[in-house]
Each structure stands twice: as C-alpha cells, then as structure tokens.
ROPALUM-38248 format. One record per residue (C-alpha): residue number from 0; x, y negated, z negated. Coordinates in nm, 3 decimals, padded with zeros to 5 digits. Layout:
N
@n->NUM, u->X, v->Y, w->Z
...
This chain:
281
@n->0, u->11.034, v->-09.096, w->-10.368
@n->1, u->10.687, v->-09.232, w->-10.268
@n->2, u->10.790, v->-09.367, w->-09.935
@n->3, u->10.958, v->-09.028, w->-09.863
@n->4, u->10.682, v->-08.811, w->-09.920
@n->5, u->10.460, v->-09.103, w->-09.711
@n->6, u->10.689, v->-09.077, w->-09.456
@n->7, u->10.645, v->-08.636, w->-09.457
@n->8, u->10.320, v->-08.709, w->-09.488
@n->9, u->10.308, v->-08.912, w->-09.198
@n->10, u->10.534, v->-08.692, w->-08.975
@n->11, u->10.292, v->-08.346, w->-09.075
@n->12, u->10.008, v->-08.554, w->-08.992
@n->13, u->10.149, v->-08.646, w->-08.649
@n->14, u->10.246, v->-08.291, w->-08.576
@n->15, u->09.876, v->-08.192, w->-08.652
@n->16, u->09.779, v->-08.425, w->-08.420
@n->17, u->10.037, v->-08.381, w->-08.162
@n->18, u->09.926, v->-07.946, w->-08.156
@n->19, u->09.583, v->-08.110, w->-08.092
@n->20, u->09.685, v->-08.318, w->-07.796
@n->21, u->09.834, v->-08.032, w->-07.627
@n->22, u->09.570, v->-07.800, w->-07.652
@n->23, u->09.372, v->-08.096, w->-07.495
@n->24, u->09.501, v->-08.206, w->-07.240
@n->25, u->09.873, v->-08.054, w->-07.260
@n->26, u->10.150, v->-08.259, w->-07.140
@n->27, u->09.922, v->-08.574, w->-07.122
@n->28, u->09.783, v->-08.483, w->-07.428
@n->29, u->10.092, v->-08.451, w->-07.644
@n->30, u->10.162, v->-08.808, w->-07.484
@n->31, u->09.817, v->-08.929, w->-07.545
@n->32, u->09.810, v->-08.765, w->-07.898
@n->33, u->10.174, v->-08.984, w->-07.991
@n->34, u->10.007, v->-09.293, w->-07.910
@n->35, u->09.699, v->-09.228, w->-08.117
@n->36, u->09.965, v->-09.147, w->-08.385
@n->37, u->10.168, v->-09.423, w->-08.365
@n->38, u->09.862, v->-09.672, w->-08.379
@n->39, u->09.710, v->-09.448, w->-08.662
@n->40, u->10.022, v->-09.488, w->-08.861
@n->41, u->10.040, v->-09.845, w->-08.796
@n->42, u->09.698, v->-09.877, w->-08.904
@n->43, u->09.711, v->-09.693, w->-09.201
@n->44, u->10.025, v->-09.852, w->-09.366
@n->45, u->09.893, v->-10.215, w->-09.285
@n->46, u->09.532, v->-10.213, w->-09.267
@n->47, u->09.373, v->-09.868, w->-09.406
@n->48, u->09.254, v->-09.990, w->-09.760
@n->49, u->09.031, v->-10.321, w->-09.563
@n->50, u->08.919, v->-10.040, w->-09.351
@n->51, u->08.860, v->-09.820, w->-09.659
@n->52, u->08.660, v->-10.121, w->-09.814
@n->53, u->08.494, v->-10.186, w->-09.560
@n->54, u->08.346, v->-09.879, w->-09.480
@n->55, u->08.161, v->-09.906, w->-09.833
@n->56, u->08.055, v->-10.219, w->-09.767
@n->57, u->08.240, v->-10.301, w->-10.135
@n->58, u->08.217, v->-10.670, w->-10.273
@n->59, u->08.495, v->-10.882, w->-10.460
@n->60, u->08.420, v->-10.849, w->-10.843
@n->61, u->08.341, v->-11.179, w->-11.054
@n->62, u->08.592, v->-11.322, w->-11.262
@n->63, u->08.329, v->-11.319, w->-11.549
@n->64, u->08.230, v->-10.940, w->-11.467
@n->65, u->08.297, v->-10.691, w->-11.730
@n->66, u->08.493, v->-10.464, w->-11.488
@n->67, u->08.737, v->-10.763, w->-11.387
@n->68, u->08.767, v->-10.853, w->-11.766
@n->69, u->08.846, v->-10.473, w->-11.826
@n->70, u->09.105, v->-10.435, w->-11.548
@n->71, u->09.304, v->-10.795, w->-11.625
@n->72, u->09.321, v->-10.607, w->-11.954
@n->73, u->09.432, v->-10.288, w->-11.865
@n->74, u->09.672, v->-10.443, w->-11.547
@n->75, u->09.821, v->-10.668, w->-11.831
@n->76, u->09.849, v->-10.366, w->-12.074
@n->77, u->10.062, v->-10.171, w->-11.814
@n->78, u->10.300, v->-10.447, w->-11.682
@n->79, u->10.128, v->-10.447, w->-11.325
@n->80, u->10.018, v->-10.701, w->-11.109
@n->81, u->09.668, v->-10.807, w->-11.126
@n->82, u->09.456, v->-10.588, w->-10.805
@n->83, u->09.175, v->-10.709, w->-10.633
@n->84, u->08.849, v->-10.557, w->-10.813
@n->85, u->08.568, v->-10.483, w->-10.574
@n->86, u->08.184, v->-10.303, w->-10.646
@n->87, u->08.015, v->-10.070, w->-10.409
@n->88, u->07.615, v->-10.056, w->-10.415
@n->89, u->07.561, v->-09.699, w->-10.444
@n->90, u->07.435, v->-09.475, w->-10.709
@n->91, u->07.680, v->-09.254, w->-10.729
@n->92, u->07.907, v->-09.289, w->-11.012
@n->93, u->08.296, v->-09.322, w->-10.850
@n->94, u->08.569, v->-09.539, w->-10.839
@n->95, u->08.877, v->-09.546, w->-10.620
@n->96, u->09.175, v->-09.715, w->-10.580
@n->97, u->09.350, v->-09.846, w->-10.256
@n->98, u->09.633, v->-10.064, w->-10.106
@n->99, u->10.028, v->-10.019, w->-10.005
@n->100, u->10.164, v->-10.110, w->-10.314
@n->101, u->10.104, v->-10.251, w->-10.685
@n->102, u->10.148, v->-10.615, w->-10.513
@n->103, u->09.901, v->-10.530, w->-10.262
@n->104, u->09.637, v->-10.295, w->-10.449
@n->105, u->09.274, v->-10.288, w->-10.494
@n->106, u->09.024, v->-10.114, w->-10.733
@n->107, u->08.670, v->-10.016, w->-10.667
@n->108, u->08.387, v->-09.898, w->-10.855
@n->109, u->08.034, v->-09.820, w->-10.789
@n->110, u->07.732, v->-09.997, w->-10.923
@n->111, u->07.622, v->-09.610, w->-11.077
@n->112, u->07.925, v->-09.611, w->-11.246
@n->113, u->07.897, v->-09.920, w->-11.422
@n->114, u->07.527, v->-09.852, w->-11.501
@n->115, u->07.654, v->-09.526, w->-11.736
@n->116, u->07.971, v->-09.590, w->-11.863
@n->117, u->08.021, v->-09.787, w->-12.165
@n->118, u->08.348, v->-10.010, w->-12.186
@n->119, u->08.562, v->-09.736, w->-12.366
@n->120, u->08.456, v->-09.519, w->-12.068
@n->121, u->08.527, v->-09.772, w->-11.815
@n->122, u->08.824, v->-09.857, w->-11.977
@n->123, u->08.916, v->-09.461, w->-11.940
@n->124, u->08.830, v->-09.481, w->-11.541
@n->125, u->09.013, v->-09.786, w->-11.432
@n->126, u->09.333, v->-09.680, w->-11.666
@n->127, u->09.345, v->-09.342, w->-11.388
@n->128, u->09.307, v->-09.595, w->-11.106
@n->129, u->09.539, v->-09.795, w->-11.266
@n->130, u->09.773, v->-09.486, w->-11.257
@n->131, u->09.778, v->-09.418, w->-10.899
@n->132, u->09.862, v->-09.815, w->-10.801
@n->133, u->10.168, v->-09.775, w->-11.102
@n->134, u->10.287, v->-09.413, w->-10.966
@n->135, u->10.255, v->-09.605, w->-10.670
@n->136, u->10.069, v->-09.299, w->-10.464
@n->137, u->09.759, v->-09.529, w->-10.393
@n->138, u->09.935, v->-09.537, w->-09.962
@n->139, u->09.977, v->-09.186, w->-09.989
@n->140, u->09.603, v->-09.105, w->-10.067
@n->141, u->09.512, v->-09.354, w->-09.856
@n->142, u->09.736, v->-09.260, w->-09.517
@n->143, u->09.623, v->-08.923, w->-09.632
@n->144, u->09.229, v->-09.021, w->-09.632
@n->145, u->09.284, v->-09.201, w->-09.242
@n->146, u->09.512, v->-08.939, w->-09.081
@n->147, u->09.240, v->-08.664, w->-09.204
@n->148, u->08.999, v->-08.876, w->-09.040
@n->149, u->09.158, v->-08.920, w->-08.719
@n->150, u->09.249, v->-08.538, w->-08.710
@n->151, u->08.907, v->-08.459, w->-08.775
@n->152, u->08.788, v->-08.697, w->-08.446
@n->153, u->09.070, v->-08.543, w->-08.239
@n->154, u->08.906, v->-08.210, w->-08.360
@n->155, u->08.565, v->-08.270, w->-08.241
@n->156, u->08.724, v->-08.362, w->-07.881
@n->157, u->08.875, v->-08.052, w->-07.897
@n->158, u->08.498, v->-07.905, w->-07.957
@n->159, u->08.340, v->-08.082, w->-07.689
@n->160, u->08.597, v->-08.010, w->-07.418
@n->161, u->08.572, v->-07.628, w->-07.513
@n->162, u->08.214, v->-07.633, w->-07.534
@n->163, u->08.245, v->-07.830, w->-07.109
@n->164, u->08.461, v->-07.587, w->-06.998
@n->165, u->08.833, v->-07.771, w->-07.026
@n->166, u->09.081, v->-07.608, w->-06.750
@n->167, u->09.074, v->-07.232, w->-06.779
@n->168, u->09.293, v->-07.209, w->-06.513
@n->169, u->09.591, v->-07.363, w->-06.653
@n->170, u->09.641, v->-07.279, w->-06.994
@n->171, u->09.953, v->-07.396, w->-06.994
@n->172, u->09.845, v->-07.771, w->-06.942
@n->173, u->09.587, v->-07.764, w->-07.224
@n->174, u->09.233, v->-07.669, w->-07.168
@n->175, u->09.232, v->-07.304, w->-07.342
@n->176, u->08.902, v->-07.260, w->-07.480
@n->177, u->08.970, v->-07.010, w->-07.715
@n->178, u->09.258, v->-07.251, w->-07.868
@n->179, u->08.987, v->-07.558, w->-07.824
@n->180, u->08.754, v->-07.348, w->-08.077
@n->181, u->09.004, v->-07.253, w->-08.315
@n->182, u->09.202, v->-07.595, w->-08.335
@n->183, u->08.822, v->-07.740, w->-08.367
@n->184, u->08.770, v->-07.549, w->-08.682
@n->185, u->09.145, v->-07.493, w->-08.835
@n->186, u->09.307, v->-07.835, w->-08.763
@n->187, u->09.051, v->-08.014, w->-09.022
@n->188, u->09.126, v->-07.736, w->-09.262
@n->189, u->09.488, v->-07.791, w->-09.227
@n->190, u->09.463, v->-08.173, w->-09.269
@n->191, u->09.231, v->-08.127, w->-09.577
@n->192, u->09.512, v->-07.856, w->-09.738
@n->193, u->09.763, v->-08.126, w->-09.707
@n->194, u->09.559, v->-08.302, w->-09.893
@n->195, u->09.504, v->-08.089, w->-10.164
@n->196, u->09.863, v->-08.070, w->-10.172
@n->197, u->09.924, v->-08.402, w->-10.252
@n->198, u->09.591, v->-08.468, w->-10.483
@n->199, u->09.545, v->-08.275, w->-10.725
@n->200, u->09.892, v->-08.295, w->-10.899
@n->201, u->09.850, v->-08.663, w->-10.888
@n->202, u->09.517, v->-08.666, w->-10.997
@n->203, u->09.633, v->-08.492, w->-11.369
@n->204, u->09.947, v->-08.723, w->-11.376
@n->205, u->09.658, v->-09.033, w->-11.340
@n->206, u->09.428, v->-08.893, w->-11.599
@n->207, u->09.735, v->-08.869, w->-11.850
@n->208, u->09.810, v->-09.276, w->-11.740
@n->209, u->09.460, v->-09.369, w->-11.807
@n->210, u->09.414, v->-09.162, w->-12.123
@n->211, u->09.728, v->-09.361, w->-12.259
@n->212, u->09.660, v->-09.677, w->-12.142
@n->213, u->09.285, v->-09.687, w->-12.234
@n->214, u->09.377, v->-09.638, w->-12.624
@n->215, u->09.245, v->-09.295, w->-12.611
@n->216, u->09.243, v->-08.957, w->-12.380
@n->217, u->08.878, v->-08.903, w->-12.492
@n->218, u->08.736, v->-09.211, w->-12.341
@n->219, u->08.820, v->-09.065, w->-11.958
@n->220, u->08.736, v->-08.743, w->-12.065
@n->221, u->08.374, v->-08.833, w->-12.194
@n->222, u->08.363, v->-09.054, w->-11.853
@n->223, u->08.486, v->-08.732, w->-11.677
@n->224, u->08.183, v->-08.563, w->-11.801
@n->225, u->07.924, v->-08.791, w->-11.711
@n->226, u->08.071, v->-08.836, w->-11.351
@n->227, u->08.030, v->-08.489, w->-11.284
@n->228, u->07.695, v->-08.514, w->-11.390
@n->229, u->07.622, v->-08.831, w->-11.203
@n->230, u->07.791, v->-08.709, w->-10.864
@n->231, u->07.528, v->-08.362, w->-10.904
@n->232, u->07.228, v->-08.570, w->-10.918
@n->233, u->07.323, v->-08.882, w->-10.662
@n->234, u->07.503, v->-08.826, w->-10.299
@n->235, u->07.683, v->-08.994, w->-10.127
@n->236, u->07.656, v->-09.088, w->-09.743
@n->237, u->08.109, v->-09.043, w->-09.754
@n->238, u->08.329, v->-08.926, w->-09.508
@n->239, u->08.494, v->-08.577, w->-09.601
@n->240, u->08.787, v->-08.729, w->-09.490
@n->241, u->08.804, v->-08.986, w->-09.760
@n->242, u->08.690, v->-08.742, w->-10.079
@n->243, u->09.055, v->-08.752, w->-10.220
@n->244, u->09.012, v->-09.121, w->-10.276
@n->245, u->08.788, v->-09.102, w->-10.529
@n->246, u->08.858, v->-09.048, w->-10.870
@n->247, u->08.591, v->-08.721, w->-10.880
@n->248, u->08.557, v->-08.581, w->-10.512
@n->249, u->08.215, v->-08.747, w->-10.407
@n->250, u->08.089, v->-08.404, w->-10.218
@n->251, u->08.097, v->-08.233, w->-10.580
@n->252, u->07.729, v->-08.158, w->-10.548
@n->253, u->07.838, v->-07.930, w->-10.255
@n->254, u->07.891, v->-07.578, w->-10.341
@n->255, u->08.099, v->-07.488, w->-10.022
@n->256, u->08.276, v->-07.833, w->-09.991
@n->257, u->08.367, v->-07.799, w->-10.361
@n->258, u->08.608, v->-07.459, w->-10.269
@n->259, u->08.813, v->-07.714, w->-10.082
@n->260, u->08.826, v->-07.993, w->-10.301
@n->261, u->09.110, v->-08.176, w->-10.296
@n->262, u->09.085, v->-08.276, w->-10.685
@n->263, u->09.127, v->-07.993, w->-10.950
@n->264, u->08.818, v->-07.907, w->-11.156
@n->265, u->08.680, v->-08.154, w->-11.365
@n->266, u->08.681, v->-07.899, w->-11.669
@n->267, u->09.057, v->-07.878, w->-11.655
@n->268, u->09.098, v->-08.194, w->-11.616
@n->269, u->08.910, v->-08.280, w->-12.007
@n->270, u->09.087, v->-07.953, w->-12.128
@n->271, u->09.404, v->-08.175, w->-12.076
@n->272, u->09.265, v->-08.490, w->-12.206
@n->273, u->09.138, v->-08.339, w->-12.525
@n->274, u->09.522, v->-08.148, w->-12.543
@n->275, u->09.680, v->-08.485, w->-12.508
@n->276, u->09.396, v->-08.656, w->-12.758
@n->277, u->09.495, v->-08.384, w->-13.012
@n->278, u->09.908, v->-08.417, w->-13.001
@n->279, u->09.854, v->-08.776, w->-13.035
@n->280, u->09.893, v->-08.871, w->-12.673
C-alpha cells in the first residue's frame, strides 16, 4: 500500500509538473517538463533523504550520545532496524525522519530540541519518527518534500517568463501570460494540498506509535507542547517545501503559512494523546 500511494504520488506530482511545462514552453515544455520529472523521481526515490540531510548541514550522532542510546532503545523496542541518527545545529526545536525504507532510514533532531526535552520527552519524539520509518511513509513525505520543491522552481520560471513577456502570440505553444501568473501562484498551492493530503493523517497515526512505544502518550504530548513553544520563539532558515518533514511544521511561527500547514494543529494532536493516555493506550 505504501509503494502505491508513492507511486500516485509520484504520477500527480508529474502531472503538476507536466501542466507547468506546457504553459512554458508548450510542446517543448511538456517534453522538457517529463525529463525534469523523470530525473526528479529518480532522485527522490534514491537520493532525496542525503539531499534532505544535507541541506541541514545534519551530523552523524555519537554512539555514546543520549539520542543514539534513546533510539537503539526505542528501534529495538519496535522490532526495526537500527536508522542512522543525525543532529542539526539550529535552535529550533524539530526532528524529522527520512530514507526509502526501515533498512535504509534516518532520524534527525535539532540541537534546540535536545537542549529542552528531557529523556521521557525525547523518548516521546523519536517513538513518532520511529512511526513514520515502521508505517513505512518516511519515501512518501520525503518524494512529497522534493517534488514540492521542484514544482515550486518550475513555478518561479513560470513567473519570470510572464513577467519577460513569454510568446503572446501563440498561446497555443505555451507563453500565455495570464496562465504564467496563475500557474505561478496555484501550482505551489496545489503541490502543498497534496501534501496536506498525505500528512496530516499520518502525522496522528505517528503520534499514536510514539505514545505507545515511548511507555506513555503523555511524554509526546508534553514534548508537543514545548515544540510549539520553541518553534514561536526560534525560526528556521527551511524550505516551505520541506515543512511536512518535520515532526511540528517549522513555519509555525507564521500566521499565514500556518492556514496551509500540512500537519494538523498541535492542540489536537495532545487532545488525542491525553485520550489514548486515559483508555490506557
């Protein structure tokens, strides 16, 4: 079930793109757009989380680091292969999770968070991350995080070459400026409602993975809370592209970018936690 709805994701993504192309540069772009595709899917199934890692700069953990002691735990715990733990230097509190499969996974976590969150906390936060590489949707959020990207930079071609002029005369080959504009501002917002689509049910079905596997629901809930603290009072320099990553959306502190979140609200989310802390898990 997870390839198939990679593989929809994947083919939506490529239509996006594709709509792009033609309003472009028509015929050549729809051409030009399928390559860009093609290597953007190749990219993202094989490569996407070093490129993901990368872009944060993000450091293999220590063996003797709490965090790598806490996710052998956790990874043991659950019956999953042992992922690659990495740290990012930023204040921010967040954490993310990345890779193609459990064999091939990797968990990262900023220095903020680990400078707030006790172990029970951190236990709570790397049991969610935990739950995307065992539900096996860590590809899917990350395919979803590059193809947003890459619709997003075939976007702002599309705003450039209506802002130059593009061929008025042959709207039929790509070039409308009207069509520029609006695929310039509703292709991104297309992209980004896929990924709401796929995010924010699989964000609730990780919190419920990490409240079990931590020993208690509470511990990600009271981690919950101070995330949405820490993300209000520390930015981060993050692509929009890549805010369904995370395990709270790392533009939080943005009013406007917050009404398109691709993760549900972090009040819900604790309302569940507590639920499933009160039935007993």
């Amino acid at each position: 079930m997870s390839n198939l709805k990679t593989f929809l994701l994947m083919g939506v993504m490529t239509f996006i793109l594709m709509l792009i192309g033609n309003l472009i540069g028509g015929t050549n772009g729809v051409y030009f757009a399928l390559v860009f595709a093609a290597f953007t899917n190749f990219i993202s199934y094989w490569y996407s989380d070093k490129i993901v890692l990368s872009m944060y700069n993000a450091k293999p953990a220590g063996e003797n680091s709490d965090v790598y002691r806490i996710v052998k735990n956790l990874t043991q715990r659950a019956g999953l292969p042992m992922p690659k733990v990495y740290t990012i230097n930023q204040s921010q509190p967040n954490a993310f999770a990345t890779g193609r499969n459990p064999h091939h996974a990797a968990v990262a976590v900023t220095t903020g968070l680990l400078d707030i969150m006790d172990d029970n906390e951190l236990a709570g936060v790397i049991g969610h991350e935990l739950g995307h590489v065992k539900h096996r949707d860590i590809l899917i959020g990350t395919v979803a995080a590059t193809f947003a990207a890459a619709i997003a930079f075939l976007a702002n071609m599309a705003k450039w070459a209506a802002i130059f002029g593009g061929n008025r005369d042959r709207d039929d080959e790509g070039g409308n400026p009207i069509a520029l504009i609006g695929v310039a501002i509703f292709a991104p917002m297309a992209a980004m409602l896929v990924q709401m689509c796929i995010s924010r049910t699989r964000e609730y079905k990780a919190d419920a993975f990490g409240g079990q596997i931590s020993g208690n629901p509470l511990y990600l809930a009271n981690a919950l809370r101070k995330l949405e603290a820490g993300v209000r009072r520390n930015s981060m320099n993050t692509n929009p592209a890549m805010e369904n990553m995370f395990i709270v959306s790392p533009l939080s502190g943005d009013k406007i970018a917050s009404l398109f979140s691709t993760h549900p609200s972090t009040k819900d989310r604790i309302a569940k936690l507590e639920a499933m802390a009160e039935r007993g898990f």
